[in-house]
Structure formats: structure tokens, C-alpha cells
N, C-alpha and C positions, 0 to 999 in steps of 0.2 A: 394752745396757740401762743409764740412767743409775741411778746409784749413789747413795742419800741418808746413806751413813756420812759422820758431821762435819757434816750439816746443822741448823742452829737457827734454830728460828723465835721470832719474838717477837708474843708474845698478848696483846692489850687485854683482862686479865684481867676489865675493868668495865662494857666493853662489850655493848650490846645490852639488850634485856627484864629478862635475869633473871641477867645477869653472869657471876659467879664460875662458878655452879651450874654454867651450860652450856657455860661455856669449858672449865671442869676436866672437866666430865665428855664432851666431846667431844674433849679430849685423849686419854683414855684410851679412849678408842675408837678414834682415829687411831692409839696406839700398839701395838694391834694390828695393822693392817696397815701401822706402819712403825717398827718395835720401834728403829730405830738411830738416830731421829734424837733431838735434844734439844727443851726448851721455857726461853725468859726469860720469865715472867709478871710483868707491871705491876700492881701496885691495892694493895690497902687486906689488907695480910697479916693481919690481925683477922679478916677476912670470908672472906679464901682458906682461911689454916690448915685449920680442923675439915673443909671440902671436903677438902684434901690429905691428910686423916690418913685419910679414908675411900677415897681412889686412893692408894693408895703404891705403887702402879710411876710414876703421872705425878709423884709427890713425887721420883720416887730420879731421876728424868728432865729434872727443872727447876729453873732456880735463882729465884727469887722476890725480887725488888724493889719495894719497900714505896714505894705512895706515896698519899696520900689525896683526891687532887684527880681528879675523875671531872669527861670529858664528858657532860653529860644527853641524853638524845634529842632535846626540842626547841630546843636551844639556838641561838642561830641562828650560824655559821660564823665572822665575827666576834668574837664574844661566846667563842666556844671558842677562839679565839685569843690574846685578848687574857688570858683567866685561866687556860688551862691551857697556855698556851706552855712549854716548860722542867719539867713540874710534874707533869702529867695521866700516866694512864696512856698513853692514846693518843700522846701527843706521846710520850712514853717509849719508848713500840713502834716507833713509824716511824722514830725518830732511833737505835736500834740497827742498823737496816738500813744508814743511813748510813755509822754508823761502823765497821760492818765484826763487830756483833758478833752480829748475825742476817742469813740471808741472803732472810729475806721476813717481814713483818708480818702478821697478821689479827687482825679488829678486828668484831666486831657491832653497833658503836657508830654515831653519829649520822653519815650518810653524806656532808651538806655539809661538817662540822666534817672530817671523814677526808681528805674531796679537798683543802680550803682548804690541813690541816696537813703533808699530803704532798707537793703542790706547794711549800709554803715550805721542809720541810724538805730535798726531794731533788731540788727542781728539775724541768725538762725536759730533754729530750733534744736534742741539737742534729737541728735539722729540724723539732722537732715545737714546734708554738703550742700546742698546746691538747691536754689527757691527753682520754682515752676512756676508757671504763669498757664493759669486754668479758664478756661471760658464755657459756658453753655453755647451747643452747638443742634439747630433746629437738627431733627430728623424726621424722619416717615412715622416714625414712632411718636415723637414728640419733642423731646431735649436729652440729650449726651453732654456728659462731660468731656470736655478736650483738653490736655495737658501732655508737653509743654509747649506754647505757641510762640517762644522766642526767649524765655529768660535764661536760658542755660543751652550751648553748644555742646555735642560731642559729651552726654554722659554717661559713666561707665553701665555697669548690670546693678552694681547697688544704687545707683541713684536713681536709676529707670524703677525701683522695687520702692525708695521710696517715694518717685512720684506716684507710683502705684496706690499704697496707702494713704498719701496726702487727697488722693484723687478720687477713694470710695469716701473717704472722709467728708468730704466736699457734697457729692453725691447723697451721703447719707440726712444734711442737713436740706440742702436745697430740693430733693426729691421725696425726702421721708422714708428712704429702703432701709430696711432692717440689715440686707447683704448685694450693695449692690453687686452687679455681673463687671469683669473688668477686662478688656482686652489689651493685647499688646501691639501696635500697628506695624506689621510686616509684608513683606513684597507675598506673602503665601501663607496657607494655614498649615502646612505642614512644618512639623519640628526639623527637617534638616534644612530649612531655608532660614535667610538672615544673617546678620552679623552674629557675632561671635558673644558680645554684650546683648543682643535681643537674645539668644538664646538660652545665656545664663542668666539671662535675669528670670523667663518662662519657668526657668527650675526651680529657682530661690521662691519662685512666688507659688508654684506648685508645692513646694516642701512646708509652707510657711501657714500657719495658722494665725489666719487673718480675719475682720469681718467684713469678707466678701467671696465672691465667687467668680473665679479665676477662670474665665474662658479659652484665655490661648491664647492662639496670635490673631487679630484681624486683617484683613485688606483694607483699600481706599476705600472702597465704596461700602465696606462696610459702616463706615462713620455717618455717611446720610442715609443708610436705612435704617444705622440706630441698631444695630444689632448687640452692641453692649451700652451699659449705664456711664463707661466709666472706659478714655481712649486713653492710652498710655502712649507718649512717643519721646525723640527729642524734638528741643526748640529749634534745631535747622527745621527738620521735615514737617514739625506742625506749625510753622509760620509760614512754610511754602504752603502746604496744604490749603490754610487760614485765608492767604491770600488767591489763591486759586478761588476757592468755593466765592470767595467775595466777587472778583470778577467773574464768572461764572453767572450770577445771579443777577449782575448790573447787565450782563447779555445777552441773558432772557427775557429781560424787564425790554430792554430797548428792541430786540425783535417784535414781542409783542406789540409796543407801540408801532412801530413799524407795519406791520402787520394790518390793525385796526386800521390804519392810518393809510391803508392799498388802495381801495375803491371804498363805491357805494355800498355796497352788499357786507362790507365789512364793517361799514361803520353804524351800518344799520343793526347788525347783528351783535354790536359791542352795545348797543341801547337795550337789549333785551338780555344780555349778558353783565347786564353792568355790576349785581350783586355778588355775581362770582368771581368777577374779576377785581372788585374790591377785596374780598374775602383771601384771594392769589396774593393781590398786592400785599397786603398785613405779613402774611407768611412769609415773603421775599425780603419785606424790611429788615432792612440788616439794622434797625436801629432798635428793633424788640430785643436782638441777641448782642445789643452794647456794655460793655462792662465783665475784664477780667480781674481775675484776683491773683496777687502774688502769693504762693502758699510756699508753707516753711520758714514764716518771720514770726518774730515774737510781734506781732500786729497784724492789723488789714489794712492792708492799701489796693485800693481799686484803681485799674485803667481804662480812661473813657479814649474810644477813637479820640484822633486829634480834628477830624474833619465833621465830628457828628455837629448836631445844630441842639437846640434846647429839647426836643423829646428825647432823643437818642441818650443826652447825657442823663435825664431824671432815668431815663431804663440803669443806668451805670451807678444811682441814686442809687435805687432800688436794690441791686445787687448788695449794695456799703450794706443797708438796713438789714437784706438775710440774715446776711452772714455773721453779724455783729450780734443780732440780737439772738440768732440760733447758737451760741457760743463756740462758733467755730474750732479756736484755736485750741479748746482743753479738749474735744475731741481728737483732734489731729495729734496732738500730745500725746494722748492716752490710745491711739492705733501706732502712733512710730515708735511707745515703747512696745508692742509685740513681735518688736524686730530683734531686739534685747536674746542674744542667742544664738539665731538665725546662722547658719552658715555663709562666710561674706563678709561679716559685720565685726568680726575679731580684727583688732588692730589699727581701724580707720581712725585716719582724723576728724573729730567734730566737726569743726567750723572753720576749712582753708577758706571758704567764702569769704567771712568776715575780714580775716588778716588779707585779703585781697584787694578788698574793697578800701581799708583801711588805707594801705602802700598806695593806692591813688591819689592819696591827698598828698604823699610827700612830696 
């Protein structure tokens, strides 16, 4: 069992909807189920304090670094760049990771601004072009990996290979599989369907001696039956996806009440139903499956929805703690070099990310 004595994470106190509120108070909820670790919180100590004076276990638990320059939600990724470079809470939280003084970020904040300032500040991974953005995603089964849900548009066959590896990686910590199963999400299971990059990446990853087990291409629906450990896509189609399943599930909930809510005979029958329909609701909560991770940075930075309230974000806690203390990153390291070879992989550039992200400040 990995051990989270001495771990600290550092929180975008500012981030999200409603900030402070639900940072602080979803600390103190994580520090229930993880009494040993610490918190650095970022933001505007005027606005934190009176929250802290109302948690004093998360007050006797954190150190609080004052600063008054917030990312706003819409801001656009540049724009958060250029004024809260050095300054922001955000930028404050990820560059502790860096330096050694948190060993993971989370952050509810504006999701482009989070990826732009993560990439400048902690780089790529040698191997990896382009980060993903990974989330556990309920199934029939139980939990799938889903990458990528928005950090990267449009990438080619080597970088779908190695969200591939970044994503049994992931898998391998947070599920404990020796070889998880990995799909690649496709309009069909057959090899002559798909783009031209789904299909070359299926070979690369068929040729490729890796530790996992390569199932092919999936469908939609394979992702909520759960039919692999580990969904492969890009960040256009699994942020439609992402968001599909999300309303999807808010219009099942709201039938249902509807539903209960028809006559007498229904509402009678939701009285004698009520433990199951408790049991329904947990499962629908999109606040148990809070919290992605950016993978392929020399760090962890976690993203909490910007709308979640204080459980939602301690689930987005939780994830920081895995991951951090299951050592994610020298895993991920140690599968992207069995790429090292690979046909595809002669020639590329390391890290256009970086020098990408970099040109946005000028």
C-alpha cells in the first residue's frame, strides 16, 4: 500500500465557479480520508481566511500564500499567460510542483489557461509531443480509463501510441493491472474503417512491445460497457464524448424525478424503492468521477470541474493523492522509453509543445 505521509499538494485556491468556498471546503473533506497529508493554498488570503477560520483542521494543515491575481474562466489561454505568468494563483500552484515544493497541483480553474501554464511550466516528457488529459470513466464494469478529453486537437498516429502508453500507465497505477487491455475508439471494429492515423497508430501499437494488451479499435458504447481498461482517442472526440455522457446522465436523473414525481402510486413506490434509488443516484454522480490528470508533464496537475461544489473537488483531491503517491511519473517514463525503436518514432521532434506554449508569451 502506497503511503501519503509527507505528501503536499498545492491548490488553485481561486479556481473554479466558486473558489475559495469549495477548495477549502473540499479539503476538509479529503482530509478525512487522508488525515497525513498537507495543503499550499494560492489566492487572495482576504477571501481564504474567514473560510479557514471556519475549517481549522484544513487551517492547522496548510500553509497559505497570498496572492491577488486570479485566472477568470473565460479568459482565453494566452491572455492567462501573459498576466498571470509568475503572479496568479494558478501559475503559483503548478510551479510548486516544479520546484519540488508540492508533489501534485489541482486546480478548478479555466482548463486552456491550466494546460497552456503547465506545459510552459513543466515541460514534456521525453517521448511525448503532445500531453493528454486522462479521466476515469464509470462503466458496467466499473472504471475505464479515458484519454484524451480535450488537451490536444487533431493528433497524428504517433501521438495517439503514445497516449496509448501514457494511458496503460495511468491504468496500471490507479487499477493495479499488471497488462491493462487498451482500445482505440473508432466509428467500427473493423481494421478498414477510420482515419488514416487511427489506423496507423492500431499497427504501431500491434507491432509494439508494450505492457499491455492491445485490443483493437472500440465503439461508443464500448466505453460505458467498459469493454477495455484503457480508451484511446483524440481531445476533439473525447470532449464531445465527455460531454455527451455528462448530459446524458443529468437526463436520466431529471426523468427520474419527473417520473417519481407523476402520481401517487409513484411516489409511493419511490418510498419502498428509496435504497435503490439511492444506490442509482451515487453511481450517476458525476462528482465520484471528478478529477483529470494531465499526462506527459514532468509533474501532476489535476483538473477539478469548474462547477463541482466541495465533495466533487475532494474526489479531484483524491485523484492528486493516487497518483502522486503511486509514482506515476517514473512509470510513464519507463513505458514511453519502450517506444525507443518503434517504427514512427525515427526522426520526431521531442518537445514542439514546449517551444509552443513558450511563443505564447511573446
Amino acid at each position: 500500500m502506497v503511503t501519503t505521509r509527507g505528501l503536499t499538494l498545492a491548490l488553485d485556491g481561486m479556481g473554479g465557479d466558486n473558489g475559495p468556498e469549495t477548495v477549502i471546503g473540499g479539503a476538509e473533506v479529503a482530509l478525512v480520508r487522508h488525515p497525513d497529508i498537507r495543503f499550499v493554498i494560492y489566492g487572495d488570503e482576504a477571501k481564504m481566511r474567514p473560510l479557514l477560520d471556519k475549517h481549522p483542521r484544513v487551517a492547522a494543515a496548510s500553509e497559505i500564500v497570498h496572492t491577488e491575481v486570479s485566472i477568470a474562466m473565460d479568459d482565453k489561454p494566452s491572455q492567462a499567460l501573459r498576466r498571470g505568468r509568475k503572479t496568479s494563483s494558478m501559475w503559483l500552484a503548478i510551479d510548486a510542483v516544479k520546484t519540488g515544493r508540492a508533489q501534485a497541483a489541482v486546480s478548478a480553474g479555466n482548463t486552456g489557461a491550466l494546460m497552456a501554464m503547465s506545459k510552459v511550466i513543466l515541460k514534456t516528457m521525453p517521448n511525448v509531443e503532445r500531453p493528454a488529459l486522462a479521466a476515469l470513466w464509470p462503466t458496467a464494469r466499473g472504471e475505464s480509463v479515458v484519454l484524451d478529453l480535450g488537451a490536444t486537437i487533431g493528433p497524428d498516429a504517433w501521438q495517439l501510441v503514445q497516449f496509448a502508453v501514457m494511458g496503460e500507465a495511468f491504468a496500471r497505477v490507479i487499477f493495479g493491472l499488471e497488462r491493462p487491455s487498451v482500445g482505440l475508439l473508432n466509428i467500427g471494429e473493423e481494421e478498414v474503417k477510420g482515419t488514416e492515423q487511427v489506423k496507423d497508430a492500431a499497427k504501431m501499437l500491434r507491432d509494439a512491445k508494450l505492457p499491455m494488451n492491445f485490443h483493437g479499435f472500440v465503439e461508443g458504447d464500448d466505453i460505458s460497457k467498459g469493454t477495455v481498461d484503457v480508451v484511446v482517442t483524440d481531445g476533439y472526440t473525447g470532449n464531445i464524448a465527455l460531454k455527451t455522457a455528462e448530459g446524458t446522465v443529468r437526463l436520466i436523473v431529471e426523468f427520474l424525478r419527473s417520473a417519481m414525481r407523476s402520481s401517487i402510486l409513484s411516489k409511493i413506490g419511490y418510498v419502498f424503492a428509496q435504497s435503490a434509488f439511492r444506490a442509482l443516484a451515487t453511481k450517476l454522480d458525476p462528482r465520484t468521477s471528478n478529477g483529470a490528470v494531465f499526462l506527459g508533464l514532468n509533474g501532476i496537475v489535476v483538473k477539478s470541474h469548474g462547477d463541482t461544489d466541495a465533495m466533487g473537488y475532494a474526489y479531484a483531491i483524491d485523484v492528486a493523492v493516487d497518483v502522486a503517491a503511486a509514482d506515476l511519473l517514473n512509470k510513464i517514463v519507463s513505458d514511453l522509453a519502450g517506444l525507443d525503436g518503434l517504427s514512427g518514432h525515427e526522426g520526431r521532434a521531442q518537445k514542439p509543445a514546449n517551444e509552443e506554449s513558450e511563443a505564447a508569451l511573446s
